[in-house]
DRENKE-467695 format. One record per residue: residue number from 1; residue in three letters; chain; x, y negated, z negated of N, C-alpha, C in turn. Coordinates in steps of 0.2 Angstrom, whole numbers. Example, Ala and Ser with C-alpha at 12.3 -4.5 7.8 and 13.67 -1.06 7.14 Angstrom:
+-----+-----+----+-------+-------+-------+-------+-------+-------+-------+-------+-------+
!   i !  aa ! ch !   npx !   npy !   npz !  capx !  capy !  capz !   cpx !   cpy !   cpz !
+-----+-----+----+-------+-------+-------+-------+-------+-------+-------+-------+-------+
!   1 ! ALA !  A !    66 !    28 !   -39 !    62 !    22 !   -39 !    66 !    16 !   -39 !
!   2 ! SER !  A !    64 !    11 !   -35 !    68 !     5 !   -36 !    64 !     0 !   -39 !
+-----+-----+----+-------+-------+-------+-------+-------+-------+-------+-------+-------+
***
This chain:
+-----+-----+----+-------+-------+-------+-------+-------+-------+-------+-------+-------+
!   i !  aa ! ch !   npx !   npy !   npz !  capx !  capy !  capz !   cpx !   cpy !   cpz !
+-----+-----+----+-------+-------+-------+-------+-------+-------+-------+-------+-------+
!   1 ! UNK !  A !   -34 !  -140 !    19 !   -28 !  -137 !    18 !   -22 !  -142 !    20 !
!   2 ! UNK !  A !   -16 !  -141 !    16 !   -10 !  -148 !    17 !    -7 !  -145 !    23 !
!   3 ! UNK !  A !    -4 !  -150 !    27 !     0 !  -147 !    31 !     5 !  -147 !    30 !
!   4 ! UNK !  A !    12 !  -142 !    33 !    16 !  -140 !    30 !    24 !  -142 !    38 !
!   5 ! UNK !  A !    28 !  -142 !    37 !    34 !  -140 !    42 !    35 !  -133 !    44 !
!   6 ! UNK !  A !    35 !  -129 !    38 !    40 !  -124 !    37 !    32 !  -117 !    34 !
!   7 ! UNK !  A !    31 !  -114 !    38 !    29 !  -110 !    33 !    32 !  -102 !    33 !
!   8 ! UNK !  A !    32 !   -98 !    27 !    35 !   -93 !    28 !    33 !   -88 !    24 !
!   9 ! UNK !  A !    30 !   -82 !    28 !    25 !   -79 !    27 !    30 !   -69 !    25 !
!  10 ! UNK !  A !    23 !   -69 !    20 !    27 !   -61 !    20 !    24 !   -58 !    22 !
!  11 ! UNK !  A !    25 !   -50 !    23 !    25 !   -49 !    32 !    18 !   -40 !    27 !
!  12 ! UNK !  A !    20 !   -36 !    23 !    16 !   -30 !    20 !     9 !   -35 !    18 !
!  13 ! UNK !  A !     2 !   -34 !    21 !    -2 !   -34 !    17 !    -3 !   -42 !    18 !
!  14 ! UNK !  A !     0 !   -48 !    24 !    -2 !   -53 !    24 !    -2 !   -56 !    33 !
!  15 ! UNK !  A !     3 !   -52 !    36 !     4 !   -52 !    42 !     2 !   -45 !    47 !
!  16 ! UNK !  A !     2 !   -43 !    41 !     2 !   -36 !    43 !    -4 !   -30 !    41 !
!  17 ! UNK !  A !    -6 !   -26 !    42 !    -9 !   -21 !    37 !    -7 !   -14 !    37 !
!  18 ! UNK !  A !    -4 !   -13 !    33 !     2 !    -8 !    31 !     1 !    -2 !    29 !
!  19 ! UNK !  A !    -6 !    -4 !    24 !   -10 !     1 !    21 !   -10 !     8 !    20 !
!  20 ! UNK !  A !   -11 !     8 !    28 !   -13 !    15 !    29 !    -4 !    19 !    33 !
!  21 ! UNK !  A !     0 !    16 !    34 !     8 !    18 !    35 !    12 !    19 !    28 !
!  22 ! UNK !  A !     9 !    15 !    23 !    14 !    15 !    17 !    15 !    22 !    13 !
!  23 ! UNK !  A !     7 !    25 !    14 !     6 !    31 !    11 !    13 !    35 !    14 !
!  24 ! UNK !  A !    12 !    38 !    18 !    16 !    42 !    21 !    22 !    41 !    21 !
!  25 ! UNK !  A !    25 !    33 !    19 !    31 !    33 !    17 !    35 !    33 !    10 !
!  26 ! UNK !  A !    29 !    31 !     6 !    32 !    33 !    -2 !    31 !    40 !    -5 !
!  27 ! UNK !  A !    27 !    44 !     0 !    26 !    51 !    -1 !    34 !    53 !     2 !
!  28 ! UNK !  A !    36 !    53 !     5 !    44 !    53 !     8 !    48 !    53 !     3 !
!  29 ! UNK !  A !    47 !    45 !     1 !    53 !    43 !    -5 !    52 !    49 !    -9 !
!  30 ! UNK !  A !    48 !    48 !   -11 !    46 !    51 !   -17 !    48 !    60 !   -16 !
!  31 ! UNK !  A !    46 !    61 !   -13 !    47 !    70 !   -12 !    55 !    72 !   -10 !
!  32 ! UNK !  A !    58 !    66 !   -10 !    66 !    66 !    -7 !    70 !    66 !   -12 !
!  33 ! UNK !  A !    66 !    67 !   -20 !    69 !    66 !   -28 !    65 !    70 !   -32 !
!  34 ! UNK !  A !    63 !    74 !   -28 !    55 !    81 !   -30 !    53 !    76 !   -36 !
!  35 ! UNK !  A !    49 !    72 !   -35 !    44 !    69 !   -37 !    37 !    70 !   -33 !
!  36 ! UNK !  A !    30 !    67 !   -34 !    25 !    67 !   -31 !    22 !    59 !   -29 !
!  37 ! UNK !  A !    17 !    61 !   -25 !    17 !    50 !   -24 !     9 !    52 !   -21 !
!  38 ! UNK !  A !     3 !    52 !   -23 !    -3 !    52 !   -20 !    -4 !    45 !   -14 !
!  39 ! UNK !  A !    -6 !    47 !   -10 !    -6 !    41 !    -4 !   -11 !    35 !    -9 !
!  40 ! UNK !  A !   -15 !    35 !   -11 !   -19 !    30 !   -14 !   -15 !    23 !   -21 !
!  41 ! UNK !  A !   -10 !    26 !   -23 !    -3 !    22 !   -26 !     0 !    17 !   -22 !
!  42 ! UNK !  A !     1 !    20 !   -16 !     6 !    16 !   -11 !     3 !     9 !   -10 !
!  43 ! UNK !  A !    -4 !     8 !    -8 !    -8 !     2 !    -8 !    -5 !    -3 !   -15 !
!  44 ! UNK !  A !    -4 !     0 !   -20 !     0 !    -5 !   -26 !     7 !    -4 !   -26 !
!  45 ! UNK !  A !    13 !     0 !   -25 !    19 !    -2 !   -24 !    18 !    -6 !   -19 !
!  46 ! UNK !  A !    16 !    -7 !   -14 !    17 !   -11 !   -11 !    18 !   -18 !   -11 !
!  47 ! UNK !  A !    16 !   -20 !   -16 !    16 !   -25 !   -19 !    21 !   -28 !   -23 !
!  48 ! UNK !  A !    25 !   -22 !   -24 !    30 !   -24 !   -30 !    36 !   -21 !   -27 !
!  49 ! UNK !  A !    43 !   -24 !   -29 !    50 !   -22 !   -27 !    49 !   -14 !   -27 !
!  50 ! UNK !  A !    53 !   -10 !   -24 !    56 !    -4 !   -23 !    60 !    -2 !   -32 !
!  51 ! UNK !  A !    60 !    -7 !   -34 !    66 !    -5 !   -39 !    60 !    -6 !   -46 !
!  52 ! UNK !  A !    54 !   -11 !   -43 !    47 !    -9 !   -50 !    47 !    -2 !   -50 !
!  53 ! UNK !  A !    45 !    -3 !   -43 !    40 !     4 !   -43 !    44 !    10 !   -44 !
!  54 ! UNK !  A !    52 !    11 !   -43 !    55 !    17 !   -45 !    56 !    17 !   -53 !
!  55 ! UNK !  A !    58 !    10 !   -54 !    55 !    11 !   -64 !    52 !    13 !   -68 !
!  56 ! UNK !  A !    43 !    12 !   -64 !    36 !    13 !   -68 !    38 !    20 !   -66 !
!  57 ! UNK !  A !    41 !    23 !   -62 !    40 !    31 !   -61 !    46 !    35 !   -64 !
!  58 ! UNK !  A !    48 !    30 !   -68 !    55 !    31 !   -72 !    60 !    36 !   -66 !
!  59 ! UNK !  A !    61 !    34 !   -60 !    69 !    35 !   -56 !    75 !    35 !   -59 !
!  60 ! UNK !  A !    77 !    40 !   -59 !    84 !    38 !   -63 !    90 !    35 !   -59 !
!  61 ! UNK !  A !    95 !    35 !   -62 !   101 !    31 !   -59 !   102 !    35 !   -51 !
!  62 ! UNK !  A !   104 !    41 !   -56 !   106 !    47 !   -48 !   102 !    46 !   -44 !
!  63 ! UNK !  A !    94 !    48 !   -45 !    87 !    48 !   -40 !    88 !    41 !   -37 !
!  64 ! UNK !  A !    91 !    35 !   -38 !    89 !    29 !   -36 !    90 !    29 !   -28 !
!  65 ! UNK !  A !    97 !    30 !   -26 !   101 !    29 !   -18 !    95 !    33 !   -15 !
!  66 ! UNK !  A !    97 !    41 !   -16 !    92 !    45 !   -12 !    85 !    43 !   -10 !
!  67 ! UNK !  A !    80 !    39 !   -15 !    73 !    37 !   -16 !    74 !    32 !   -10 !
!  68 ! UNK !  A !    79 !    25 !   -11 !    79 !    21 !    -7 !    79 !    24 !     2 !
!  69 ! UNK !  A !    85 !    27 !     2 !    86 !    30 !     8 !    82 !    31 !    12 !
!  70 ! UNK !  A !    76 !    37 !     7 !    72 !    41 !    11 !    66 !    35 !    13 !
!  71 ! UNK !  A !    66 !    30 !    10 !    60 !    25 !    11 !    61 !    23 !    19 !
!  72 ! UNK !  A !    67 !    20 !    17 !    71 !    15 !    22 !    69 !    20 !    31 !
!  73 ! UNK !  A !    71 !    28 !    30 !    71 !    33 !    35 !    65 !    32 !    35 !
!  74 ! UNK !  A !    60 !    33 !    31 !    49 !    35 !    32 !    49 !    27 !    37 !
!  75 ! UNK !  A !    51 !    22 !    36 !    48 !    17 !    36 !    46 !    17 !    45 !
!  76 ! UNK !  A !    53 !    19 !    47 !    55 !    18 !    54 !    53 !    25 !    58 !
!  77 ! UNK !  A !    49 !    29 !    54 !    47 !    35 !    59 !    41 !    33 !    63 !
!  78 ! UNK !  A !    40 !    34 !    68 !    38 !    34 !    74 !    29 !    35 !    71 !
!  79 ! UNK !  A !    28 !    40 !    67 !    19 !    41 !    62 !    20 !    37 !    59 !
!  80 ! UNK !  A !    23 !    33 !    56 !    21 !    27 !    50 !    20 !    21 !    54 !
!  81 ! UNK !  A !    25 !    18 !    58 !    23 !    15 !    63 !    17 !    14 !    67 !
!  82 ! UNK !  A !    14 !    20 !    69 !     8 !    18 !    74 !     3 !    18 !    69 !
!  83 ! UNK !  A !     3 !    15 !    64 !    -2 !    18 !    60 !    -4 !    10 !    57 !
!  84 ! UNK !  A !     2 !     6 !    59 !     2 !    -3 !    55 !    -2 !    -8 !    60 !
!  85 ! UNK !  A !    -7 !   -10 !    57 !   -10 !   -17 !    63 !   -10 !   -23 !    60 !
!  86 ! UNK !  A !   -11 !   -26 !    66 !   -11 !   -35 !    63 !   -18 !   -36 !    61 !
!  87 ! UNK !  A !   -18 !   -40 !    55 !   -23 !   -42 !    54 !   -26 !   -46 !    59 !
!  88 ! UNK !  A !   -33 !   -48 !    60 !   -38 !   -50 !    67 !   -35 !   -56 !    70 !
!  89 ! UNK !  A !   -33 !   -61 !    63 !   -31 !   -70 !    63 !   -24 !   -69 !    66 !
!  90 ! UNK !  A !   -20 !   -67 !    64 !   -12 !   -65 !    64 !   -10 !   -68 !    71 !
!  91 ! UNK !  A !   -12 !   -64 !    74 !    -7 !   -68 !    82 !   -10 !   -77 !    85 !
!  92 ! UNK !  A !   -16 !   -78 !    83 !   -19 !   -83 !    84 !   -17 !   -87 !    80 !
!  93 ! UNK !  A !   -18 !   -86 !    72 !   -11 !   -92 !    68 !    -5 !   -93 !    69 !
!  94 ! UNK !  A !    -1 !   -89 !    72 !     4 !   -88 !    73 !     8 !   -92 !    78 !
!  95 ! UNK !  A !     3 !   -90 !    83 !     3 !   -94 !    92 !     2 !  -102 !    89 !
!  96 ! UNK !  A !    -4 !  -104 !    86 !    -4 !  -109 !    85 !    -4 !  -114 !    81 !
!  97 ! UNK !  A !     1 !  -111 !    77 !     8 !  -117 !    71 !    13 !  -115 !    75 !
!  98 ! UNK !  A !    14 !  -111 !    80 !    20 !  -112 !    85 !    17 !  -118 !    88 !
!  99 ! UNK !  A !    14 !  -118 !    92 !    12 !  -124 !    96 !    11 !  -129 !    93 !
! 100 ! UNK !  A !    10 !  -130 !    87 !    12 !  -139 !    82 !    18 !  -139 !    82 !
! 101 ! UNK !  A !    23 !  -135 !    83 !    30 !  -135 !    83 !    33 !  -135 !    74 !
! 102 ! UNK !  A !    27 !  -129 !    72 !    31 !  -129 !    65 !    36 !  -122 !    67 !
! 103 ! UNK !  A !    41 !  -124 !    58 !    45 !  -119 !    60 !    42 !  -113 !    55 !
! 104 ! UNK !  A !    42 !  -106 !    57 !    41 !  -100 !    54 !    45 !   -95 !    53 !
! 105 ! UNK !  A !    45 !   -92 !    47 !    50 !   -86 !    47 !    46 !   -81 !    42 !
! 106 ! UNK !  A !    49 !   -76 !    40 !    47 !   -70 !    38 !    52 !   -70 !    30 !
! 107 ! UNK !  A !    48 !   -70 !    23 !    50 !   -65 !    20 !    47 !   -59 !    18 !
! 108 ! UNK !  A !    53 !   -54 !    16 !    49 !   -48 !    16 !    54 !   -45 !     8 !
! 109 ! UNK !  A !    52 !   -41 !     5 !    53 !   -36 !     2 !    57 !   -30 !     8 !
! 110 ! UNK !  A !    54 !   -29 !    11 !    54 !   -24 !    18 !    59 !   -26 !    20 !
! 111 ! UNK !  A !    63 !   -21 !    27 !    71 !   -22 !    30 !    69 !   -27 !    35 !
! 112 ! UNK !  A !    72 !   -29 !    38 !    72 !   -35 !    45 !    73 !   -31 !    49 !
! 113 ! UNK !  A !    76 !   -25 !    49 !    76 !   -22 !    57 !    69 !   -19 !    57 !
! 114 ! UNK !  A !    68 !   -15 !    50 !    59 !   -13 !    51 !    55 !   -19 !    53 !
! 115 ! UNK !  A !    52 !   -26 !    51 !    49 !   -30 !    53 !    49 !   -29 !    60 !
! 116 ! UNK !  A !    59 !   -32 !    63 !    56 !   -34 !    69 !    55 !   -27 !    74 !
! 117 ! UNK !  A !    57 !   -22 !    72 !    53 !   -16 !    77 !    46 !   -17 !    77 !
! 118 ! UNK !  A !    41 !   -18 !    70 !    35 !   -17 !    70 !    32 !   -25 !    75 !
! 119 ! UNK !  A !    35 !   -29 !    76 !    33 !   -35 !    80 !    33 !   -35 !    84 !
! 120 ! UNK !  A !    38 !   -32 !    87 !    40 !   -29 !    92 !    34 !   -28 !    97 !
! 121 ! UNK !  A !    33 !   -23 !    94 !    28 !   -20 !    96 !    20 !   -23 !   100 !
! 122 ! UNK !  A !    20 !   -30 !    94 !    15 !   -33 !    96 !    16 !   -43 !    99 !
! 123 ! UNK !  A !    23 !   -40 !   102 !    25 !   -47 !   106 !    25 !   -52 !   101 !
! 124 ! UNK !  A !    28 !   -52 !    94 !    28 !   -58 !    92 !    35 !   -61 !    88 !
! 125 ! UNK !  A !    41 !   -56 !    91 !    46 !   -59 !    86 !    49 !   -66 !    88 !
! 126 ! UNK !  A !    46 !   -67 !    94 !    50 !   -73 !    97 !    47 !   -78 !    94 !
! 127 ! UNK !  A !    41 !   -77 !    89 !    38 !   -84 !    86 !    42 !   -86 !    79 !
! 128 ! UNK !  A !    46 !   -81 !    77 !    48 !   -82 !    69 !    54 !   -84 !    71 !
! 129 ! UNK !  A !    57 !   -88 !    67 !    65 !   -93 !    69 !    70 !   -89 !    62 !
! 130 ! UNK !  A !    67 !   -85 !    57 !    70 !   -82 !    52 !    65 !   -77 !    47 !
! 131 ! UNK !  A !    73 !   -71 !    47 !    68 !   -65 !    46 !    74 !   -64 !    38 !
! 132 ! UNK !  A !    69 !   -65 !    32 !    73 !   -63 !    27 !    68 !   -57 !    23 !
! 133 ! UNK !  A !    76 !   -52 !    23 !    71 !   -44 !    19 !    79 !   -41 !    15 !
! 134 ! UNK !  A !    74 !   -36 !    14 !    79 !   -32 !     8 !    89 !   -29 !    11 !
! 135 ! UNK !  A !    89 !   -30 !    17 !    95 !   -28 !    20 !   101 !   -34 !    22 !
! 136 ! UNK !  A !    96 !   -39 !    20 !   101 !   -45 !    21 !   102 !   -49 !    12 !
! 137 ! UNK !  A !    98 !   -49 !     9 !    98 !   -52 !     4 !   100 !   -49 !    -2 !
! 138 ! UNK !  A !   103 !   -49 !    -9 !   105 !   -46 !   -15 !    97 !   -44 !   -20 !
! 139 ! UNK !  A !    94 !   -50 !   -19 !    88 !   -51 !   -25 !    84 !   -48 !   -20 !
! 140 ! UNK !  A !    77 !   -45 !   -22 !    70 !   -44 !   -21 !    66 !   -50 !   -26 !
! 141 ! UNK !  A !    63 !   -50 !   -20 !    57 !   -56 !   -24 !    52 !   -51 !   -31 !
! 142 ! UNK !  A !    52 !   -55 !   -35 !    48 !   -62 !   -35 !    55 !   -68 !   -36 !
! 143 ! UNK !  A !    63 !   -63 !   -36 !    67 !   -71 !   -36 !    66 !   -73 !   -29 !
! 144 ! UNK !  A !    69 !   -78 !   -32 !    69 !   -83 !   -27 !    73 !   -85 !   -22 !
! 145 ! UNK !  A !    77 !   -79 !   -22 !    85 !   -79 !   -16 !    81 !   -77 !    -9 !
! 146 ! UNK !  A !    75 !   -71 !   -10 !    74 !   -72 !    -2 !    72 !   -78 !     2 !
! 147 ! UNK !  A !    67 !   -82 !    -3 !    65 !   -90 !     1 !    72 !   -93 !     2 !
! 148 ! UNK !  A !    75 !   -95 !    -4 !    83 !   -99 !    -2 !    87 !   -96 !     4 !
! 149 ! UNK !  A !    85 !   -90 !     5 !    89 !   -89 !    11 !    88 !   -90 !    18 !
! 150 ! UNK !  A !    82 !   -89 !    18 !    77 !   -92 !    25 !    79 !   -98 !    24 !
! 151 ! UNK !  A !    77 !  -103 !    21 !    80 !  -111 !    23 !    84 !  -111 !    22 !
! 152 ! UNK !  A !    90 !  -109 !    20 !    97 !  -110 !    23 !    98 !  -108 !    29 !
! 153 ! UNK !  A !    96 !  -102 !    32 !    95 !  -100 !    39 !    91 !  -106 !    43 !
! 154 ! UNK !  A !    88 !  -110 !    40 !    82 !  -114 !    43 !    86 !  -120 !    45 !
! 155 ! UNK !  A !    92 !  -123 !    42 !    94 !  -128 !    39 !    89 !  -132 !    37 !
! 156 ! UNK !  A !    84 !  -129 !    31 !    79 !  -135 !    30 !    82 !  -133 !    23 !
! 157 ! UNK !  A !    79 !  -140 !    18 !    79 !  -141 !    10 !    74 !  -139 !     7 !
! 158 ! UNK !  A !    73 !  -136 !     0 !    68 !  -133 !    -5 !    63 !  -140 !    -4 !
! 159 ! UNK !  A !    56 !  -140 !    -3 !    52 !  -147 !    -3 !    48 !  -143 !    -5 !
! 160 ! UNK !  A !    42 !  -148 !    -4 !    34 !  -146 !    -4 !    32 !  -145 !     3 !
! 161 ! UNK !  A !    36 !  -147 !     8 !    35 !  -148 !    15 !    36 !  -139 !    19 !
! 162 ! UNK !  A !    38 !  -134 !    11 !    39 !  -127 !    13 !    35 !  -124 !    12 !
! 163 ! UNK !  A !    29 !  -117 !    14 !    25 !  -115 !    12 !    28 !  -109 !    11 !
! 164 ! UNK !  A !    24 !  -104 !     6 !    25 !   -97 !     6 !    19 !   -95 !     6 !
! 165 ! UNK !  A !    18 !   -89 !    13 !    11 !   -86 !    10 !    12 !   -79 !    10 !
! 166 ! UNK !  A !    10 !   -78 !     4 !     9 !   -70 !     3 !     2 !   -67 !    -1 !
! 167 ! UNK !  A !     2 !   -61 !    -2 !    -4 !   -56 !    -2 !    -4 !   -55 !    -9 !
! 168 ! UNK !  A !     1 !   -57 !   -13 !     1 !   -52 !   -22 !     5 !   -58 !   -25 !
! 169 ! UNK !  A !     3 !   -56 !   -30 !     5 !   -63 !   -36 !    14 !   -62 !   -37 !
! 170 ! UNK !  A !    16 !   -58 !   -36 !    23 !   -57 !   -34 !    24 !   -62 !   -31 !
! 171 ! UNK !  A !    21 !   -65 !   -23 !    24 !   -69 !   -18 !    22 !   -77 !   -19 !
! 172 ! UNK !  A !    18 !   -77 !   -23 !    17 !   -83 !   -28 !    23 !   -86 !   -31 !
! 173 ! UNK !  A !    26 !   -81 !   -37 !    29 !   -81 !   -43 !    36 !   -83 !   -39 !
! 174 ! UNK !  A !    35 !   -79 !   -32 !    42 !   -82 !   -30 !    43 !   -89 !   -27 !
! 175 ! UNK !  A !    39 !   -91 !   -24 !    36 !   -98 !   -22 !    37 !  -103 !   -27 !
! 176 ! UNK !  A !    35 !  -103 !   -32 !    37 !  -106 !   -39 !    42 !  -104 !   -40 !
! 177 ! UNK !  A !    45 !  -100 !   -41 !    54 !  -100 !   -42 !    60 !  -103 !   -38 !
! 178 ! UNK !  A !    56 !  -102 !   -32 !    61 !  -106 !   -26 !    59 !  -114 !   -25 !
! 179 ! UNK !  A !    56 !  -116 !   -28 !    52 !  -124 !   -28 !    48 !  -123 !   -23 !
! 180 ! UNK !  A !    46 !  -121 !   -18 !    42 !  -124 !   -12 !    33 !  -121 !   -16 !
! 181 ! UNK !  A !    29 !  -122 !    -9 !    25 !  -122 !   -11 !    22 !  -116 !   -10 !
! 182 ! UNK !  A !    16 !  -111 !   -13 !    14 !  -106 !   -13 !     7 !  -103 !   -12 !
! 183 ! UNK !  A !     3 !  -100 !    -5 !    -4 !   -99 !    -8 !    -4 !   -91 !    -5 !
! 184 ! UNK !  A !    -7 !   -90 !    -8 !   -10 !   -82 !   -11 !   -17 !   -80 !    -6 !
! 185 ! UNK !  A !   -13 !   -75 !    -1 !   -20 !   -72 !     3 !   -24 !   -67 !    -2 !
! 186 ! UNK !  A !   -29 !   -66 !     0 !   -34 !   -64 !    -5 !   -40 !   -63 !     0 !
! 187 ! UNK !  A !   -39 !   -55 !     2 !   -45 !   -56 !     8 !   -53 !   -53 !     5 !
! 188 ! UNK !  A !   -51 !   -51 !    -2 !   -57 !   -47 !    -6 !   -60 !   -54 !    -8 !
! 189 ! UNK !  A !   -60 !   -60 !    -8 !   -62 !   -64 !   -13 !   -55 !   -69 !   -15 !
! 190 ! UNK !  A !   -59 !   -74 !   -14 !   -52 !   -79 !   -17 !   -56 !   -78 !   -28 !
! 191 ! UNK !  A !   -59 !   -80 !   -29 !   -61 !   -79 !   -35 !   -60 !   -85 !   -38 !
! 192 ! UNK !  A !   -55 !   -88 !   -43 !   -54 !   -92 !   -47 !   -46 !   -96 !   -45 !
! 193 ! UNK !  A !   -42 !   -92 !   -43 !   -35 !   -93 !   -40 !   -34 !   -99 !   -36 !
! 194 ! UNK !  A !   -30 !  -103 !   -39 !   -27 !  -110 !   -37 !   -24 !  -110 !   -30 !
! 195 ! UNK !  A !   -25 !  -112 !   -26 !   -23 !  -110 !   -19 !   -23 !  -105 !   -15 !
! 196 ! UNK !  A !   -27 !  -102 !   -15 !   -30 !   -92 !   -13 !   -34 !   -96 !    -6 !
! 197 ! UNK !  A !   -33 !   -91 !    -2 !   -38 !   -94 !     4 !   -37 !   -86 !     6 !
! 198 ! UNK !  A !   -45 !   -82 !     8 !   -46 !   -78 !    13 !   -46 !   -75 !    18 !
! 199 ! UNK !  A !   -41 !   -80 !    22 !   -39 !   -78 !    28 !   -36 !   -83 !    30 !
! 200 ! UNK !  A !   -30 !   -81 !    35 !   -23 !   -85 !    39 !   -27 !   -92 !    41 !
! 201 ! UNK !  A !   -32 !   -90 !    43 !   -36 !   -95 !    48 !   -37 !  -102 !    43 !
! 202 ! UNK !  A !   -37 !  -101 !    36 !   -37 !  -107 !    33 !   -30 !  -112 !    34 !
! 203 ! UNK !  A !   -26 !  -108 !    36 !   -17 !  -111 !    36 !   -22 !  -119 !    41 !
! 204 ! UNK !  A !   -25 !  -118 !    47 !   -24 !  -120 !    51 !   -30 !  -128 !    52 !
! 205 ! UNK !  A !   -33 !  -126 !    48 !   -40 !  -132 !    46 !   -35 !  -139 !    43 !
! 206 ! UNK !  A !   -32 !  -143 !    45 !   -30 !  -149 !    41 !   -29 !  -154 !    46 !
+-----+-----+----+-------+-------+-------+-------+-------+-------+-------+-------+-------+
***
């Protein structure tokens, strides 16, 4: 695995396991614009912007603010919360690419205040130097305005010396849009996929 300076991880589904909190909150959105939302869909928007996933369910313009809203409220209730855990590798990666003295930051689809509450939690927001999510930035990924934003926060430059890691081909797409480099967790099987690794723990082998 290459070593990197900068890595910058996205936070549903790669730092995190969301899975079972997500359900209960796009049941939320969703019932806050009397639409339906089976908790087993949530595992797929989740992977994709707020703004995919209200279009494949055809949102309409009016439904759009309200749907947001209700998400942004489920996200931060106190039952979705205790329901999110780190994956096993997570604080141990984390701790130690701090300890090589790389720089780390968060992007997300997801708010910044929601991330750092949920880290909060688990003692780790003092290790991220930048947290870019849906409340600071204009675009959602897969552009590539939330990585350009962390390294501008970073004072660092677009390189190959920047990694993105995320969990969906989305977080790839954005990695290649922003120039830096991109690999794709994949805990089912890496499969055939050009820089897919298994688990955080392969960040750490170089």
């Amino acid at each position: 695995m290459k070593e990197y300076d900068v890595y910058l991880f996205d936070f549903d589904g790669t730092l995190c396991d969301t899975g079972e909190s997500l359900g209960p909150v796009f049941m939320h959105g969703f019932e806050a614009i009397g639409m339906s939302c089976k908790k087993e869909d949530a595992l797929e928007y989740m992977h994709h912007s707020l703004k995919e996933t209200a279009d494949s369910r055809g949102v309409s313009e009016e439904q759009w603010q309200p749907f947001v809203d209700a998400i942004i409220e489920a996200l931060d209730f106190e039952d979705s919360i205790k329901l999110i855990t780190l994956f096993p590798e997570t604080i141990e990666v984390i701790k130690e690419l701090k300890a090589r003295g790389k720089k780390l930051g968060i992007v997300s689809n997801n708010t910044v205040n929601h991330i750092k509450l949920v880290l909060d939690r688990f003692n780790l927001n003092d290790y991220f130097e930048v947290y870019s999510g849906s409340d600071v930035v204009n675009e959602s990924k897969p552009n590539a305005e939330p990585i350009l934003y962390a390294l501008r926060k970073l004072g660092v430059k677009v390189s190959h010396n920047v990694v993105y890691v995320g969990d969906s081909f989305q977080d790839v797409t954005c990695g290649n849009n922003a120039h830096v480099d991109a690999i794709l967790v994949k805990r089912e099987g890496t499969g055939s996929e050009i820089n897919a690794i298994k688990n955080l723990k392969e960040l750490l082998a170089y």
